[in-house]
C-alpha positions as CSV (number, residue, x, y, z in Angstrom):
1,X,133.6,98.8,79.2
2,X,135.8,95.6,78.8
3,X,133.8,93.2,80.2
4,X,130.2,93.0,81.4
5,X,129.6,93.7,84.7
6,X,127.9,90.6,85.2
7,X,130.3,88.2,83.9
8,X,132.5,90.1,87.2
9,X,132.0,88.3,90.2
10,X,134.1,88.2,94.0
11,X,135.3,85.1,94.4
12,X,135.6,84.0,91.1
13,X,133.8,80.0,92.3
14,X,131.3,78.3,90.4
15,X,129.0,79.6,92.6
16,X,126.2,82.1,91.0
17,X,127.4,86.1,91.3
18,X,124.6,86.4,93.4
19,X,125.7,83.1,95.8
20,X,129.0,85.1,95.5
21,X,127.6,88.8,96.4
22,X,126.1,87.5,98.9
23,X,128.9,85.9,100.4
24,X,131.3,88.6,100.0
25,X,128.7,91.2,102.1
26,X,127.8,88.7,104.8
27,X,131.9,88.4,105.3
28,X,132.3,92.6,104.8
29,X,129.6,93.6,107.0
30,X,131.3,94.2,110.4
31,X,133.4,96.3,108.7
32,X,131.3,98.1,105.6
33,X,130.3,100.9,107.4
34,X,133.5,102.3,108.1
35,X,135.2,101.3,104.7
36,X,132.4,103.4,103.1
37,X,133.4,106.3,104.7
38,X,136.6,105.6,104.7
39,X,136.8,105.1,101.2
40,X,134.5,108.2,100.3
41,X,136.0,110.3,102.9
42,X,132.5,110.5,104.1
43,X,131.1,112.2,100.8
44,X,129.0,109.6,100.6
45,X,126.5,110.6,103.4
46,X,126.9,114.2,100.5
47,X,125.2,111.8,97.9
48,X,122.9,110.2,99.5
49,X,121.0,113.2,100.9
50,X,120.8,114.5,97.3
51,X,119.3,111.5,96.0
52,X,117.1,112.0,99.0
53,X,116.1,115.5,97.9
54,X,114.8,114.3,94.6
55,X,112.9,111.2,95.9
56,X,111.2,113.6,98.6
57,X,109.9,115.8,96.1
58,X,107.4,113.4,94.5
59,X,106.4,112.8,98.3
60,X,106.1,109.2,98.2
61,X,104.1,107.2,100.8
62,X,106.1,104.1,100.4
63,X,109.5,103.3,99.3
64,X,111.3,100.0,98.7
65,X,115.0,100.6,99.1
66,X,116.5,97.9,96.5
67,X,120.1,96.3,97.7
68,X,119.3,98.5,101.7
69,X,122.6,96.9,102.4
70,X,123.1,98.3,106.3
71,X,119.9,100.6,106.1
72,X,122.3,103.8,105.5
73,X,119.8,105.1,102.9
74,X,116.7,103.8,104.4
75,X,117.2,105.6,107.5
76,X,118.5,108.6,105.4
77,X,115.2,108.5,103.7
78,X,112.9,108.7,107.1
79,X,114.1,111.1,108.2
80,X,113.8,113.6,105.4
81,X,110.2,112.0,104.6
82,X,108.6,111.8,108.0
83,X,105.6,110.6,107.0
84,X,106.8,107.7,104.4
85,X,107.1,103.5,105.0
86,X,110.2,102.3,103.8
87,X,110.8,98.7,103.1
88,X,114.8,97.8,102.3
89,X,116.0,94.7,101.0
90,X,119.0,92.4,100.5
91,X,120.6,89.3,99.7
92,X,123.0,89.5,102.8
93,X,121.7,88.0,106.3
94,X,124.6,89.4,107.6
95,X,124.4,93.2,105.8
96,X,120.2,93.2,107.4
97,X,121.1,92.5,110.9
98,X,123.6,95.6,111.2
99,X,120.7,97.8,109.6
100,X,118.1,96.4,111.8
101,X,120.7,97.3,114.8
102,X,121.3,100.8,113.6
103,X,117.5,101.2,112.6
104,X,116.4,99.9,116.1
105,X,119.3,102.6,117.7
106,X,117.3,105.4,115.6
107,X,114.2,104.4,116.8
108,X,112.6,103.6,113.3
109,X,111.4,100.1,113.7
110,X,107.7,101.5,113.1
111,X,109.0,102.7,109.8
112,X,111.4,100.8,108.5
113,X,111.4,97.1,107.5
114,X,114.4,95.0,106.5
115,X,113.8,91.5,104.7
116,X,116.0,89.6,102.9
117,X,115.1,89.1,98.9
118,X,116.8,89.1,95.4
119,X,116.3,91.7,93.8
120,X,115.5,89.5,90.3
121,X,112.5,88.0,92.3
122,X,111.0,90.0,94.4
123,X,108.5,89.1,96.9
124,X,105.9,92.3,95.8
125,X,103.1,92.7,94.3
126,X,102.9,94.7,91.1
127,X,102.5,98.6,91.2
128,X,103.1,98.5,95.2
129,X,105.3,101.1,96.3
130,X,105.4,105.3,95.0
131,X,109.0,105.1,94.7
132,X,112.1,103.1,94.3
133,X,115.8,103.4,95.1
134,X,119.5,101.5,95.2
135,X,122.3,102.9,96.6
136,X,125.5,101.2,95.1
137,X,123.3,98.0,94.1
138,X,123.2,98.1,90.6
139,X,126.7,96.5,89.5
140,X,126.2,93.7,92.2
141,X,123.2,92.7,90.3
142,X,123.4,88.7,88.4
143,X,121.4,90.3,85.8
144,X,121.0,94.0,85.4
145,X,118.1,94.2,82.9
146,X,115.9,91.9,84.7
147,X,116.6,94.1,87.8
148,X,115.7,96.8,86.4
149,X,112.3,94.8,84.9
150,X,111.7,94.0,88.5
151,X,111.6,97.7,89.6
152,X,109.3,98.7,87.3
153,X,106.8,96.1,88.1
154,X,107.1,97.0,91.3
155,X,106.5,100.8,91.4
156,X,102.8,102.3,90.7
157,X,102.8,104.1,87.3
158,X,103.7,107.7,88.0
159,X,106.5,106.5,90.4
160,X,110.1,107.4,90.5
161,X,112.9,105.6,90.5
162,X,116.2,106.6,92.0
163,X,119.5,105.2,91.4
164,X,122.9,106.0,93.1
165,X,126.1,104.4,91.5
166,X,129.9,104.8,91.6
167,X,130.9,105.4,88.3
168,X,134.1,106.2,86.5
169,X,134.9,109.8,85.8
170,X,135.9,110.8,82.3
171,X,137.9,114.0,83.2
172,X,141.5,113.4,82.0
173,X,143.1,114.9,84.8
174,X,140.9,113.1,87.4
175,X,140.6,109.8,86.1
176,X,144.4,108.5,86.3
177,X,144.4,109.5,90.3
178,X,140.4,107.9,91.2
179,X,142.0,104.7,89.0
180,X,145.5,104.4,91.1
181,X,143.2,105.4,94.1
182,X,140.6,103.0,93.2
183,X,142.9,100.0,92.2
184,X,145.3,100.6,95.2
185,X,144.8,102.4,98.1
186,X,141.0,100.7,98.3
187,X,142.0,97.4,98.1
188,X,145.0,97.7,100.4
189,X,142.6,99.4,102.9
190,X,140.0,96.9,102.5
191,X,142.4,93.7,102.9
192,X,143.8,95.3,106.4
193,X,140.2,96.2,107.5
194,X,137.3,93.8,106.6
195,X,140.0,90.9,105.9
196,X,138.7,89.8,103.3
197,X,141.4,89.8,100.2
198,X,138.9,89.9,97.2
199,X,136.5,92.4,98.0
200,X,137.7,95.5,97.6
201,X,139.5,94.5,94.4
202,X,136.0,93.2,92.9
203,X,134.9,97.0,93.5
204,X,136.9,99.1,91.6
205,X,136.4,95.8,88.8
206,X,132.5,96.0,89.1
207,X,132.7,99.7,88.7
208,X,134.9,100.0,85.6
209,X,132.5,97.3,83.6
210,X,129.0,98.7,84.9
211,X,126.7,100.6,82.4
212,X,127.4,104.4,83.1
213,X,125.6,107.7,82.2
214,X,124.2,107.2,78.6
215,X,124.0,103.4,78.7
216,X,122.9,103.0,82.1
217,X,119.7,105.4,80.6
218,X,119.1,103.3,77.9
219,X,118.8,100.0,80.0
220,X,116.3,102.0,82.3
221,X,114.6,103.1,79.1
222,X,114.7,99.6,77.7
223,X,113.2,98.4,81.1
224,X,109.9,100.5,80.5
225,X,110.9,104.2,82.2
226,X,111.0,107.2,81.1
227,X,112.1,110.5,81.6
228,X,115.5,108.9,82.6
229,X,118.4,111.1,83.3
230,X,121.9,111.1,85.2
231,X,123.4,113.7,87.2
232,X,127.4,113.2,88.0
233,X,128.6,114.2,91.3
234,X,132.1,114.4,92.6
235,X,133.9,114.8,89.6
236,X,131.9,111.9,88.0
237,X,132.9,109.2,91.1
238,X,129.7,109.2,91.4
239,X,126.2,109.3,89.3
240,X,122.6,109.9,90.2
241,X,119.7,108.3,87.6
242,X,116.3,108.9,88.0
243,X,113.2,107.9,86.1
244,X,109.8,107.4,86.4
245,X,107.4,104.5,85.3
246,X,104.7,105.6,82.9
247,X,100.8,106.2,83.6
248,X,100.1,104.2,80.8
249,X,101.9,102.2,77.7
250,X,103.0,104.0,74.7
């Protein structure tokens, strides 16, 4: 890791990185559903339904979806958990209206909430929700260890928390073509698409410099969970981490 993730920001202002996140996904949104499938050629409706399969084990009554972006695992979620509330939330205005379009198309506005929050702060009480989970959130975040604080305050003790993250793979073979992929095609495809230039370059940047596999777990660990462990999917593109806050203190 060459630089830390939060030092990586879009734009590059003096704005904050999450003034800047927030900006970048409020100009991208129009267009991020597309570029996600584009860019995953649509293996990434693959990983979400297996993070889905591990959170729906521990049957959770209510989840908060951390970073909901367009609602694409939120509505994943309910409808493999029928009987669970989900609450998503996001920095982007613009991200949380194309969700609550798609969620009110699905016909889950009696399960599903949107609200716009940061993730550092978040407008919960403590030990609230059964489970937790971010899709692609994580290396957008101004300050990953606080995040990670958050989440555990927020979840009841016993509750999981699921984490989905690109992630760069370490096979030798693989890892030349996902960087001239990654560094290339993305960025020329996201430029022509979503028009804006910096966006998809900041991706493949973020993804390089967040904490991956081993050190991701130790922040998690350092952040009160345990249990915490990684599962790489996709050649290691991308990573699954799960943990689960404890009963009672150690």
């Amino acid at each position: 890791m060459n630089e830390e993730v939060e030092k990586i920001t879009p734009y590059g202002t003096e704005l904050s990185k999450g003034e800047q996140v927030e900006q970048m996904f409020d100009s991208i949104a129009p267009a991020y559903d597309f570029m996600n499938r584009a860019m995953t050629l649509g293996i990434d409706k693959i990983w979400r339904k297996k993070a889905v399969k591990m959170v729906a084990r521990t049957v959770p009554k209510k989840i908060l979806d951390v970073a909901t972006g367009t609602g694409d695992l939120a509505l994943t979620l309910a409808r493999a958990i029928p009987d669970c509330m989900i609450t998503g939330v996001d920095l982007s205005e613009g991200m949380i209206a194309v969700g609550r379009e798609k969620i009110l198309k699905a016909g889950l506005t009696d399960r599903i909430t949107l609200e716009a929050a940061n993730c550092l702060d978040l407008p919960i009480q403590d030990d609230e929700f059964d489970a937790l989970t971010v899709a692609y959130g994580v290396r957008n975040f101004a300050d990953i260890p606080a995040g990670l604080k958050e989440m555990n305050r927020v979840i009841r003790p016993g509750g999981m928390v699921c984490i989905i993250e690109l992630s760069t793979p370490v096979n030798p073979i693989v890892k030349p073509l996902y960087r001239l992929y990654t560094r290339g095609v993305i960025p020329l495809v996201g430029r022509l698409v979503s028009k804006d230039t910096r966006a998809y370059s900041y991706l493949p940047e973020s993804i390089e410099a967040v904490p991956q596999r081993e050190k991701m777990l130790a922040l998690m660990e350092a952040a009160g969970f345990t249990d915490a462990a990684f599962r790489p999917l996709t050649f290691g593109v991308c990573t699954i981490y799960t943990a689960v806050k404890p009963t009672s203190a150690k």
